[in-house]
C-alpha positions in Angstrom: 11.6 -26.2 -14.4 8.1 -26.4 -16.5 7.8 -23.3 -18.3 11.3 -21.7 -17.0 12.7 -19.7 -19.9 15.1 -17.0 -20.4 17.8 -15.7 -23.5 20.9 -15.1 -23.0 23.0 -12.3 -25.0 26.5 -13.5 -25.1 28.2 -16.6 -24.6 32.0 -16.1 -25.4 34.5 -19.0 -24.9 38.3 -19.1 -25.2 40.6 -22.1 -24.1 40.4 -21.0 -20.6 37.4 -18.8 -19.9 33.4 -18.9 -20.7 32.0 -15.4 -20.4 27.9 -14.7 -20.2 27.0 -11.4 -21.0 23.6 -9.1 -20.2 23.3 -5.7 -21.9 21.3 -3.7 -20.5 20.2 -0.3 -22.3 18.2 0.9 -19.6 19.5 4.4 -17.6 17.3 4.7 -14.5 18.3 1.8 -12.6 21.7 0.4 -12.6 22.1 -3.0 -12.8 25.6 -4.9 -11.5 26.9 -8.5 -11.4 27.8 -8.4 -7.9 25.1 -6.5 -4.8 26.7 -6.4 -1.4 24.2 -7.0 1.4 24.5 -7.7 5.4 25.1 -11.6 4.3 27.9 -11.0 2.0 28.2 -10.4 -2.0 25.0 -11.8 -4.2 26.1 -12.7 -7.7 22.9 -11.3 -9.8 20.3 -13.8 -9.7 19.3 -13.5 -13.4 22.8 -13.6 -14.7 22.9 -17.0 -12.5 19.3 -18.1 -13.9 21.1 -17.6 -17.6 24.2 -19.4 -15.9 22.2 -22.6 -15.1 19.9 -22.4 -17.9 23.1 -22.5 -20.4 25.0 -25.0 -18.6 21.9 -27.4 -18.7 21.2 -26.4 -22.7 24.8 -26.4 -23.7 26.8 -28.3 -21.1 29.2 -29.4 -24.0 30.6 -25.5 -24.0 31.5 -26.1 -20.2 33.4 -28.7 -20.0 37.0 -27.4 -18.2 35.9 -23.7 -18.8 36.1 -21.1 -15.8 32.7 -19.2 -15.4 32.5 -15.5 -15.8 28.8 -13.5 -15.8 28.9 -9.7 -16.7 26.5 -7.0 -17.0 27.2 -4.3 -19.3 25.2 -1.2 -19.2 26.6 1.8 -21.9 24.2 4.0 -20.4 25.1 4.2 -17.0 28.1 5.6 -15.0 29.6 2.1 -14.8 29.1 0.7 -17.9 30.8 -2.7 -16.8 30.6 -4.9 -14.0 31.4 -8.8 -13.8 32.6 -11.8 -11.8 33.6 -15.5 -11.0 31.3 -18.2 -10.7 31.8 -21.5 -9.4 30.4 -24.5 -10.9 29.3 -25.0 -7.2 27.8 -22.0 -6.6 25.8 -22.0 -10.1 24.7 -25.4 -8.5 23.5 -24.2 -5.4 21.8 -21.6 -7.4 19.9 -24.2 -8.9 18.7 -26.0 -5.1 18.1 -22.2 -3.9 15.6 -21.9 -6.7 14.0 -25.4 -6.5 13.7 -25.0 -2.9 12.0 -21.5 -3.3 9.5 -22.7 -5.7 8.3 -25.2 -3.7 7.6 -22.9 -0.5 5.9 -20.8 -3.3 3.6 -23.2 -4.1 2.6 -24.1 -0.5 -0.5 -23.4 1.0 0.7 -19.9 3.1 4.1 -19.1 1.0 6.3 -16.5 2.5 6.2 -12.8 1.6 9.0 -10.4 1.9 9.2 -7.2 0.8 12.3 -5.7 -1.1 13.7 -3.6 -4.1 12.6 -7.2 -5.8 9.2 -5.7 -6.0 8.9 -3.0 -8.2 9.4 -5.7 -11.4 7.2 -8.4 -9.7 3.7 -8.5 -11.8 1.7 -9.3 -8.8 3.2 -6.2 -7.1 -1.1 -4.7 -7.2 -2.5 -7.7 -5.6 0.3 -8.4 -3.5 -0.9 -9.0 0.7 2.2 -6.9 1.8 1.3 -4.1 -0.8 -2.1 -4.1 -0.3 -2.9 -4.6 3.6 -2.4 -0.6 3.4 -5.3 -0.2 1.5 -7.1 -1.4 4.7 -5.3 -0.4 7.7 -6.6 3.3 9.0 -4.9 5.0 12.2 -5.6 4.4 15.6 -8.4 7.1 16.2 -10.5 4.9 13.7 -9.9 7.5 10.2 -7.7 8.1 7.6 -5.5 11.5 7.9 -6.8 14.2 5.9 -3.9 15.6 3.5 -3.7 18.9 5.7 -0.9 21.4 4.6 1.7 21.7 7.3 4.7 25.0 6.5 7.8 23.1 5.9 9.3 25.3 8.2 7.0 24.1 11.4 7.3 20.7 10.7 9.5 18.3 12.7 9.5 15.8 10.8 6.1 13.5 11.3 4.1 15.3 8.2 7.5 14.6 6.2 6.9 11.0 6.9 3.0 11.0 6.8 3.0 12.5 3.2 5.9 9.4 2.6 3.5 7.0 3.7 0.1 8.6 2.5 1.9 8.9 -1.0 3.1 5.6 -0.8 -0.8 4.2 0.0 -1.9 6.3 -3.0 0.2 5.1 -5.2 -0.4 0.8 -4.2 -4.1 2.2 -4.5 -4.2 3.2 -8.1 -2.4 0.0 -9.0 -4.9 -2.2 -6.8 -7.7 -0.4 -8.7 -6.3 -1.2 -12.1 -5.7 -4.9 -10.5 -8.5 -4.8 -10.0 -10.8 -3.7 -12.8 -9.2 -5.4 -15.2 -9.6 -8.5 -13.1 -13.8 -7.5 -12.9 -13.8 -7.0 -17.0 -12.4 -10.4 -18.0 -14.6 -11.7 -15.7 -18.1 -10.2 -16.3 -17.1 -10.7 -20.2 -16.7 -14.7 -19.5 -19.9 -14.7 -18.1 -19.5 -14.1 -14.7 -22.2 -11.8 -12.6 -20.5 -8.8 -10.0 -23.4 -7.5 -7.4 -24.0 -4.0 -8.5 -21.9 -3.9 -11.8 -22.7 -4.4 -15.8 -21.0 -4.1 -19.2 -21.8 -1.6 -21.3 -20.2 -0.7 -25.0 -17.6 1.9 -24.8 -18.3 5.3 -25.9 -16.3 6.6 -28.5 -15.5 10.1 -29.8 -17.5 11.5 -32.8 -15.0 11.6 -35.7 -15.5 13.1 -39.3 -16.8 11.3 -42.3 -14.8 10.9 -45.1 -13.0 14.7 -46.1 -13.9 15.1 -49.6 -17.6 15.4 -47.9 -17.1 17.2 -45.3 -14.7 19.7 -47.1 -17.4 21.2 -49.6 -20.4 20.7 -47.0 -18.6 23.2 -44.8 -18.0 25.5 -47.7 -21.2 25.4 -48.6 -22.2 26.7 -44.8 -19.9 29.5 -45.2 -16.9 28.1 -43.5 -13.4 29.4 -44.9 -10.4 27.1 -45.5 -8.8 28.1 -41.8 -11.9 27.0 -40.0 -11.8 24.0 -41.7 -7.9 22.8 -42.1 -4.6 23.4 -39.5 -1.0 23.1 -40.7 1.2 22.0 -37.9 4.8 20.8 -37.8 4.4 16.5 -36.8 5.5 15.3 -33.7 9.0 13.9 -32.9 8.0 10.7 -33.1 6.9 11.3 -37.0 10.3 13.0 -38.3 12.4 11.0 -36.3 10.8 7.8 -38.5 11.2 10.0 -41.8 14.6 11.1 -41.3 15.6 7.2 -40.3 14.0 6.4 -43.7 16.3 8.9 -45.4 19.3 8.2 -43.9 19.6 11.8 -42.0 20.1 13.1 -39.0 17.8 16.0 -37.9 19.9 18.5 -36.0 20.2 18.9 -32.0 19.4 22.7 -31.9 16.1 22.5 -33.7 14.5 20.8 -30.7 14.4 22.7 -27.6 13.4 22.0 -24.1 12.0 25.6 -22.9 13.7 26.1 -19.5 11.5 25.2 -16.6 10.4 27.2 -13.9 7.8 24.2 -12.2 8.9 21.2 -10.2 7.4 17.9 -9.5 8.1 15.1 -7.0 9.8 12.2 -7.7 11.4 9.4 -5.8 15.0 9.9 -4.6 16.2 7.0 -6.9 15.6 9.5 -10.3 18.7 10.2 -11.5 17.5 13.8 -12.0 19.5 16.5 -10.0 17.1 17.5 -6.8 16.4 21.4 -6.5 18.3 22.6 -3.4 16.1 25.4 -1.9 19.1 27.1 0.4 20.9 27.5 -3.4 18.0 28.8 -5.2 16.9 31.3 -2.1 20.9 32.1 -1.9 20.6 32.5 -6.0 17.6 34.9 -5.9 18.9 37.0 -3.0 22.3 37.7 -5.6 20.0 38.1 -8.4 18.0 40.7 -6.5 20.9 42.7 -4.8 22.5 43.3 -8.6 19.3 44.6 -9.6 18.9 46.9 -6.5 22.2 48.1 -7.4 21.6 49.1 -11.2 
């Protein structure tokens, strides 16, 4: 496969077994060896890409070995998952992935959408993702974003603001697509109706200090108009305290407790706020206070 590539973690051997391993030190998504779907268990397909990629680098370390492939993922709730691989099956991986490059490379390839698509990088310019861009309802507009009370709704808003967030969301990435497509292209030469380069603006900054210092003391500024003192970020004494070999303590960095929530999609690991809890919550709160 021309420009196939890939690197494994692990290979571990022993008389009887030869064991692949992926770490993965990701926490949002799980990752396993084995996905169960309508048409039966799917082995991970990059753990057999790594599979058939190995056994055609090093086939010497396979000779009467039994295949293993296992993620492990320390991060997640289960930090281990693995299974058995035939030589057939890694083989069949191999056709399987032949066969799908060639329909890929055919003049209308096939499109499906899946969870496959949130790492795919033409996920902006995709047909499937972007045919929403251009689809409006059948009264011939858009709906507006009108509020609907949660409590009168049956539903349909529920799963308009699903689908309107959803259009939003392939519309900032098709923009981006899109203008970075537009930029490499006008700087190459080429000429876009109704669009031109232009240099970037920048921010002003100061000159050097040791001339602006004494030019603003000569105005009358004081040294608190012209310097700040502020503790660095995070990022700044985490790197100083690697380079001396401490660790800064937990209870000096707090989160301050919030009282704001924001959306996100049901996949976050984040807890989501239960409403009936909070409004039961409140009501206790509010019927101790009563009663002092």
């Amino acid at each position: 496969m021309p420009g196939a590539f890939g690197t494994t973690d692990l290979l571990l051997s022993n008389g009887k077994y030869m064991l692949l391993v992926d770490w993965k030190f990701g926490q949002g998504v799980p990752v396993k060896a084995v996905y169960t779907n309508p048409a039966g268990d799917l082995v991970n397909p990059q753990l057999m890409f790594y599979l058939a990629a190995s056994l055609n680098t090093v086939p010497k370390f396979f000779k009467k070995h039994q295949f293993v492939v296992a993620i492990i993922q320390p991060r997640t709730e289960e930090r281990l998952t693995h299974t058995a691989v035939t030589r057939k099956e890694a083989k069949d991986f191999v056709e399987d992935v032949e066969n799908a490059i060639i329909a890929a490379l055919e003049p209308n390839p096939p499109f499906q959408e899946g969870d496959h698509c949130r790492w795919c990088p033409a996920h902006p310019v995709c047909p499937l993702k972007t045919r929403a861009l251009f689809e409006i309802n059948e009264g011939g507009a858009v709906l507006p974003p009108r509020p609907v009370p949660a409590n009168s709704d049956d539903g349909s808003y529920g799963e308009f603001l699903a689908k309107a967030k959803r259009l939003a969301d392939y519309a900032a990435e098709y923009k981006k697509a899109i203008d970075e497509a537009l930029h490499s292209y006008m700087e190459n030469g080429g000429k876009v109706p109704g669009w031109k380069l232009k240099l970037k603006g920048k921010l002003r900054q100061w000159i050097d200090e040791q001339v602006v210092d004494p030019e603003l003391r000569r105005l009358g500024f004081k040294t608190e108009d012209i310097w700040q003192t502020k503790l660095q970020t995070f990022a700044v004494a985490d790197k100083a305290a690697k380079r001396l070999g401490v660790k800064i303590p937990e209870h000096l960095r707090v989160a301050p407790e919030s009282t704001e929530t924001t959306i996100a999609l049901e996949s976050d690991p984040a807890p989501a706020i239960d409403y009936d809890t909070v409004d039961a919550d409140f009501r206790e709160a509010l019927t101790l206070l009563q009663a002092k």
